[in-house]
C-alpha positions as a Markdown table, in Angstrom:
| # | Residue | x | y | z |
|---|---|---|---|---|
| 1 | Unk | 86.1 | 116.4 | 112.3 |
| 2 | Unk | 83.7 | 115.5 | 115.0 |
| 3 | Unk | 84.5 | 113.8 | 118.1 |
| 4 | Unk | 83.7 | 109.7 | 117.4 |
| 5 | Unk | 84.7 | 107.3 | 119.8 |
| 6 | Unk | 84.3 | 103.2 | 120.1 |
| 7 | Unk | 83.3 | 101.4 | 123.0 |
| 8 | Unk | 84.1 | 98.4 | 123.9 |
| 9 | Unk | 84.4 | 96.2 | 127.0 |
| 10 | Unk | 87.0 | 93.9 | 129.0 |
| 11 | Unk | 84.1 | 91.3 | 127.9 |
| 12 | Unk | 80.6 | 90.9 | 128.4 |
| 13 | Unk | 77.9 | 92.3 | 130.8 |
| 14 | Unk | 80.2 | 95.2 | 131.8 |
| 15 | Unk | 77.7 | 97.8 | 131.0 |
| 16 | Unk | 78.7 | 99.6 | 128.1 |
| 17 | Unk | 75.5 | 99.7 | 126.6 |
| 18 | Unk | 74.5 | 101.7 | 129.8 |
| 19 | Unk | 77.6 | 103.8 | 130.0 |
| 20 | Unk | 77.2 | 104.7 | 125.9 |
| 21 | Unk | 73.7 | 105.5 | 126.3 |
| 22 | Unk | 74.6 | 108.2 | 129.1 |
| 23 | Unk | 77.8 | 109.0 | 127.1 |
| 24 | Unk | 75.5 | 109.9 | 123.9 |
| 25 | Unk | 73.2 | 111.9 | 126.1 |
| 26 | Unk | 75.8 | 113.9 | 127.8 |
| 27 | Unk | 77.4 | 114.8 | 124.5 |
| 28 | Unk | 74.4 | 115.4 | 122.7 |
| 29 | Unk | 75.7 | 112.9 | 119.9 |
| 30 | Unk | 74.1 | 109.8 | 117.8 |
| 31 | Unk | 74.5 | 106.2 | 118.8 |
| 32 | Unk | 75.3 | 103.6 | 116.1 |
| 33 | Unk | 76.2 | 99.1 | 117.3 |
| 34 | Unk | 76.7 | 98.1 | 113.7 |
| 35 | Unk | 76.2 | 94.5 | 114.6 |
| 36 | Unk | 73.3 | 93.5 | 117.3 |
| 37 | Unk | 73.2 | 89.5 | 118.3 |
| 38 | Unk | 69.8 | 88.7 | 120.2 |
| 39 | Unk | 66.3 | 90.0 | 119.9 |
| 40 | Unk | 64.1 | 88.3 | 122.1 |
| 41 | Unk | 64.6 | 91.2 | 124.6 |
| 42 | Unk | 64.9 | 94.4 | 124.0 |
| 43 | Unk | 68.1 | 95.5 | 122.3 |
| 44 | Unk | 70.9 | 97.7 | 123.1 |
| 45 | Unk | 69.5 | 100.3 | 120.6 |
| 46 | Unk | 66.2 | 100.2 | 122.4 |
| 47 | Unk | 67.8 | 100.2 | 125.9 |
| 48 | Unk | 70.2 | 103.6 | 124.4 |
| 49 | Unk | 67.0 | 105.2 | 123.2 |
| 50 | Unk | 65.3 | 104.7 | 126.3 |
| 51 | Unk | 68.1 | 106.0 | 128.4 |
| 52 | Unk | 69.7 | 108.6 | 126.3 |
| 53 | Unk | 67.2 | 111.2 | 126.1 |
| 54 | Unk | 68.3 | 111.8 | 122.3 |
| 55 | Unk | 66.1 | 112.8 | 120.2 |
| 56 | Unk | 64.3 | 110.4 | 117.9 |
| 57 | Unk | 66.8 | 109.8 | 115.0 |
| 58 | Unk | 69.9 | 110.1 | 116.8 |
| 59 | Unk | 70.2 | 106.1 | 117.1 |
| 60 | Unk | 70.8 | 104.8 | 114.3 |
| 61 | Unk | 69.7 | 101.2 | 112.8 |
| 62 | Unk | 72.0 | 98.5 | 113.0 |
| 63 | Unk | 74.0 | 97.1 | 109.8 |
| 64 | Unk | 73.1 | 93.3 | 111.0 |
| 65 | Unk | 70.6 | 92.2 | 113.4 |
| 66 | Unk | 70.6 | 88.8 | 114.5 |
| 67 | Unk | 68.4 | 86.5 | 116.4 |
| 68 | Unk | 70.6 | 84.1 | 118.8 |
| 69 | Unk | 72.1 | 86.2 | 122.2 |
| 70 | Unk | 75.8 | 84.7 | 120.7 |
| 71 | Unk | 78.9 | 86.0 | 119.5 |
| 72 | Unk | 78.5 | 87.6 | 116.1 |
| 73 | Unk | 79.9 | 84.5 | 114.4 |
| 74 | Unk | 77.7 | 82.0 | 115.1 |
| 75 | Unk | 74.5 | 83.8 | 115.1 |
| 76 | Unk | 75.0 | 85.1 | 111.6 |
| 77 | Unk | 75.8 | 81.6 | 110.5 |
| 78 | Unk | 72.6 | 80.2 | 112.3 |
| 79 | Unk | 70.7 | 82.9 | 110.6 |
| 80 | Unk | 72.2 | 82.2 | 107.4 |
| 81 | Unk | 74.2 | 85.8 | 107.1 |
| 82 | Unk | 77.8 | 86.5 | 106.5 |
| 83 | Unk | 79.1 | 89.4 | 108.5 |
| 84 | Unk | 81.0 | 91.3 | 105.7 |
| 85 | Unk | 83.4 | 94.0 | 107.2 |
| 86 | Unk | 83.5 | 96.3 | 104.2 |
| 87 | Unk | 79.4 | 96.8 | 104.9 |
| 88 | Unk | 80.8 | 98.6 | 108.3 |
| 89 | Unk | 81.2 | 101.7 | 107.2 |
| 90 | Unk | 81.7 | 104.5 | 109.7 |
| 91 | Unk | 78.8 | 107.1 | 109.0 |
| 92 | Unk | 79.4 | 110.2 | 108.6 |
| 93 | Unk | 77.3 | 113.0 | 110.9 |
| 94 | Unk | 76.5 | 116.2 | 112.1 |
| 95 | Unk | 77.4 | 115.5 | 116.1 |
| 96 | Unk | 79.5 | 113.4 | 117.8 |
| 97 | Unk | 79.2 | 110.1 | 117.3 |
| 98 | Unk | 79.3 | 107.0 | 120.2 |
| 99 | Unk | 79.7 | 103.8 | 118.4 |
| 100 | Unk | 79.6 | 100.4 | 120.8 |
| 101 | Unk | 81.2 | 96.9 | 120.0 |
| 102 | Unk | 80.0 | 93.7 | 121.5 |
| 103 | Unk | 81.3 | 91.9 | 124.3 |
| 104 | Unk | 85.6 | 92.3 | 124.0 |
| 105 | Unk | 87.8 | 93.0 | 121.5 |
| 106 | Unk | 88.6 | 89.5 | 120.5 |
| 107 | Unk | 84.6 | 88.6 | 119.9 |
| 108 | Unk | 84.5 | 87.7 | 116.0 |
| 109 | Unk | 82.4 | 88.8 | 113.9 |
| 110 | Unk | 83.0 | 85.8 | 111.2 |
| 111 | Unk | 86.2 | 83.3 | 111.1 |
| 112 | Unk | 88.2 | 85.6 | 110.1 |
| 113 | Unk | 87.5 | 88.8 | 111.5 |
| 114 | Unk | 87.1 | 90.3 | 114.8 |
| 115 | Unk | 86.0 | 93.6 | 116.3 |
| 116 | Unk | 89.5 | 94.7 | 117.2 |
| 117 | Unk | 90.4 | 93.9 | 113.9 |
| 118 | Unk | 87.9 | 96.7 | 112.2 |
| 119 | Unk | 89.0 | 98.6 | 115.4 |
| 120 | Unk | 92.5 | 99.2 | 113.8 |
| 121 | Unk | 91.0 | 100.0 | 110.7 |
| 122 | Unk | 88.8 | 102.4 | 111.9 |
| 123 | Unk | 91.7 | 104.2 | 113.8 |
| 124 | Unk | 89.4 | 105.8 | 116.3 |
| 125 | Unk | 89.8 | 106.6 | 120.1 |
| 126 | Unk | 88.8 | 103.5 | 122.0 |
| 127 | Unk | 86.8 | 103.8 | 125.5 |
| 128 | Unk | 87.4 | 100.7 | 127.3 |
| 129 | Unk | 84.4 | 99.8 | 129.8 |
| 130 | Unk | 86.1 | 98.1 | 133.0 |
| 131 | Unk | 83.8 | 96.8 | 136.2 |
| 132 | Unk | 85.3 | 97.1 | 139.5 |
| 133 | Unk | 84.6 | 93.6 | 140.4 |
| 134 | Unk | 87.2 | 91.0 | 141.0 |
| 135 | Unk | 89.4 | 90.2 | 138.0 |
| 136 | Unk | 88.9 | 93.5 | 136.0 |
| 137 | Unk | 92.6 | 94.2 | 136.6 |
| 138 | Unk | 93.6 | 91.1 | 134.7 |
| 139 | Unk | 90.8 | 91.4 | 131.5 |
| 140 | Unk | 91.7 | 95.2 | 131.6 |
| 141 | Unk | 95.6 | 94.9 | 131.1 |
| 142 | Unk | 95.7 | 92.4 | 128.4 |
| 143 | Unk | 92.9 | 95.0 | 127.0 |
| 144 | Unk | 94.8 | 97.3 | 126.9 |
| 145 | Unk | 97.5 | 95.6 | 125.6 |
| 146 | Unk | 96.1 | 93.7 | 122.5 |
| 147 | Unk | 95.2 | 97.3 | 122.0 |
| 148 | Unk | 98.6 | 99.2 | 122.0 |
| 149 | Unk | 99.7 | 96.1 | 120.1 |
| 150 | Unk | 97.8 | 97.3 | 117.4 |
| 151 | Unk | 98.4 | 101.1 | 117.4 |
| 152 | Unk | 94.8 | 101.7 | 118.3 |
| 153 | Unk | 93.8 | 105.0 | 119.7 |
| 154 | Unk | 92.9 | 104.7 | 123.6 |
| 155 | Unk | 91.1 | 107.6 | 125.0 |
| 156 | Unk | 90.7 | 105.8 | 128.6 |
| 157 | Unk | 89.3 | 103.4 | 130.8 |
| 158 | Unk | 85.7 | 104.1 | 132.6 |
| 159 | Unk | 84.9 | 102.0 | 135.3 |
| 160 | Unk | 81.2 | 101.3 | 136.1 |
| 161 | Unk | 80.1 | 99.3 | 139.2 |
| 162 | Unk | 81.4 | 100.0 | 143.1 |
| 163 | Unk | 83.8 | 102.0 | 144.1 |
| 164 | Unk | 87.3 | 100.2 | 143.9 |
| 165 | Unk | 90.3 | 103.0 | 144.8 |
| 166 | Unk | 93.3 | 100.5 | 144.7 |
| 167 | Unk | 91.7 | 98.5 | 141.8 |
| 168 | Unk | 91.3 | 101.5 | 139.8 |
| 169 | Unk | 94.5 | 102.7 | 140.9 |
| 170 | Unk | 96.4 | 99.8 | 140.0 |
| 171 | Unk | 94.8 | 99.3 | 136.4 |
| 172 | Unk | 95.6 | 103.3 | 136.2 |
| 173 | Unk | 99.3 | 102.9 | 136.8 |
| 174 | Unk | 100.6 | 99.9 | 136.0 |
| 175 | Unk | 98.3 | 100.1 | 132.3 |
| 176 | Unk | 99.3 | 103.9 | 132.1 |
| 177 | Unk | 96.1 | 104.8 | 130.9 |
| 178 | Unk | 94.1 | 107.6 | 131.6 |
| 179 | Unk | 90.8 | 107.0 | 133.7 |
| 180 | Unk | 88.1 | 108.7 | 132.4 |
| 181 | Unk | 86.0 | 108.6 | 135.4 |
| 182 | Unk | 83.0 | 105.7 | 137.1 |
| 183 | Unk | 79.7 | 105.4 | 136.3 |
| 184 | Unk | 78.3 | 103.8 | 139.3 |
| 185 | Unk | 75.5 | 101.0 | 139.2 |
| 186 | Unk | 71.9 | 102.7 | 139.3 |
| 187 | Unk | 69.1 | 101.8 | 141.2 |
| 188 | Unk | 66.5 | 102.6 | 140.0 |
| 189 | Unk | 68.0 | 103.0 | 136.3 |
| 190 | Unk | 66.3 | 106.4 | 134.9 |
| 191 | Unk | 67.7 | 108.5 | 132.2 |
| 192 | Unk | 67.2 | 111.5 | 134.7 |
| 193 | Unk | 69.7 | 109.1 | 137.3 |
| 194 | Unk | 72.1 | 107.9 | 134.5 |
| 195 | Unk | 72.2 | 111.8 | 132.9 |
| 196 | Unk | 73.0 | 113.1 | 136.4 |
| 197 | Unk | 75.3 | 110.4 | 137.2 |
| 198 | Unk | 77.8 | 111.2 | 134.3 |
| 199 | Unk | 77.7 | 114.7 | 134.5 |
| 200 | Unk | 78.9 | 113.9 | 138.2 |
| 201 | Unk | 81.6 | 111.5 | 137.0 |
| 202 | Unk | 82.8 | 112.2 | 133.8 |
| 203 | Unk | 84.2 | 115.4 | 132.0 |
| 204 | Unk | 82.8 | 116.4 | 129.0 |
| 205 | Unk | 85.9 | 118.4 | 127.9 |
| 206 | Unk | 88.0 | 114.9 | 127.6 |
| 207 | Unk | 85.8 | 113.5 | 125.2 |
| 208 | Unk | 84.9 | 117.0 | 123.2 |
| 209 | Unk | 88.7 | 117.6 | 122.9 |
| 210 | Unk | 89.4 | 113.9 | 121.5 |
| 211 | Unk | 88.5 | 114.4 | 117.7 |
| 212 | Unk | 88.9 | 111.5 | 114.4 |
C-alpha cells in the first residue's frame, strides 16, 4: 500500500493547511480535505495548489463544500446539507496520499459525529500539527491522548511557528511521541520558500516508511 497520512491540528489556525501543502510537494503525493467550511476566500485546496507545486490533478475536489467559515456542523445545516460519514471514502491512488481535517479532532462534522471519530475508522497514521506558541503543550497532550484513547495511529507531532527547544522538548517526552520535525513561519510565503523549508526540517524517509 502507499504511504497515506491524516493531518490534523491541536485546533484551529495552526497551519496545517500550510504544512500539508509542503508535505504533498515534498512527497510528490495528492492532497484530498473531504469536508471545506468557508468560501468567501480562497480555500485550503486553492491555498495547497498554490503552494504544493503538484501538478494539476493531484488535489482532489472536496466531498462537501460549504459556505459559512464554521465548524462542519453548523455550516452544513445553514446550507441545508447533512454531513454523511459513509460518503467519506478514502480514495484510492497511485502516490501517496496527504489527507487534512479541520480545526481539532473533536470538530463535528454533524451531532453525532466528529473527525476523530472517522479518524478511528480510517485507522491511518495521524500527523498532529502543533504551534510553538504559549499553550500548545496543553492542546497537544490531551491530543495526543484522545488519540491513543482510541487506538489511532500517530506518526508524530510537527511543530510550525518559532523555535521553542524546552516546549518541544517537553511535549516530546512527557507525550512520548515522536517529533517529526518544525516548519518555521515564512515570510514571504512562496512554494520555492515552503519546498525548501521542509526538505530542511523534515525527513522524507519517516513518512515514506509509514505505509496504510
Amino acid at each position: 500500500m502507499t504511504a497515506r497520512f491524516i493531518v490534523t491540528g491541536t485546533d484551529t489556525g495552526v497551519g496545517k493547511t500550510v504544512f500539508s501543502a509542503g508535505l504533498a510537494g515534498l512527497l510528490d503525493g495528492f492532497y484530498w480535505k473531504p469536508v471545506q467550511s468557508g468560501l468567501d476566500e480562497e480555500t485550503d485546496a486553492e491555498i495547497v495548489a498554490r503552494l504544493s507545486g503538484l501538478p494539476s490533478g493531484r488535489v482532489l475536489p472536496e466531498v462537501y463544500r460549504l459556505k459559512m467559515p464554521l465548524s462542519p456542523h453548523r455550516s452544513a445545516e445553514i446550507d441545508g446539507v447533512a454531513i454523511e460519514a459513509a460518503k467519506l471514502s478514502l480514495p484510492e491512488l497511485p502516490g501517496p496520499l496527504i489527507i487534512e481535517g479541520a480545526g481539532g479532532l473533536m470538530v463535528p462534522l454533524n451531532r453525532q459525529t466528529r473527525f476523530i471519530d472517522i479518524f478511528r475508522e480510517w485507522q491511518l497514521p495521524v500527523i498532529l500539527c502543533a504551534r510553538t506558541a504559549l499553550g500548545t503543550i496543553n492542546h497537544t497532550l490531551l491530543s495526543l491522548e484522545a488519540l491513543r484513547a482510541r487506538s489511532i495511529p500517530l506518526l508524530g507531532v510537527a511543530f510550525i511557528g518559532d523555535e521553542m527547544a524546552d516546549t518541544q522538548r517537553t511535549i516530546g517526552e512527557m507525550g512520548k511521541v515522536r517529533v517529526l520535525g518544525r516548519l518555521p513561519r515564512l515570510d514571504p510565503l512562496t512554494p520555492a520558500a515552503l519546498s525548501e523549508a521542509m526538505r530542511a526540517a523534515f525527513n522524507v524517509t519517516e513518512f515514506m516508511e509509514a505505509r496504510a
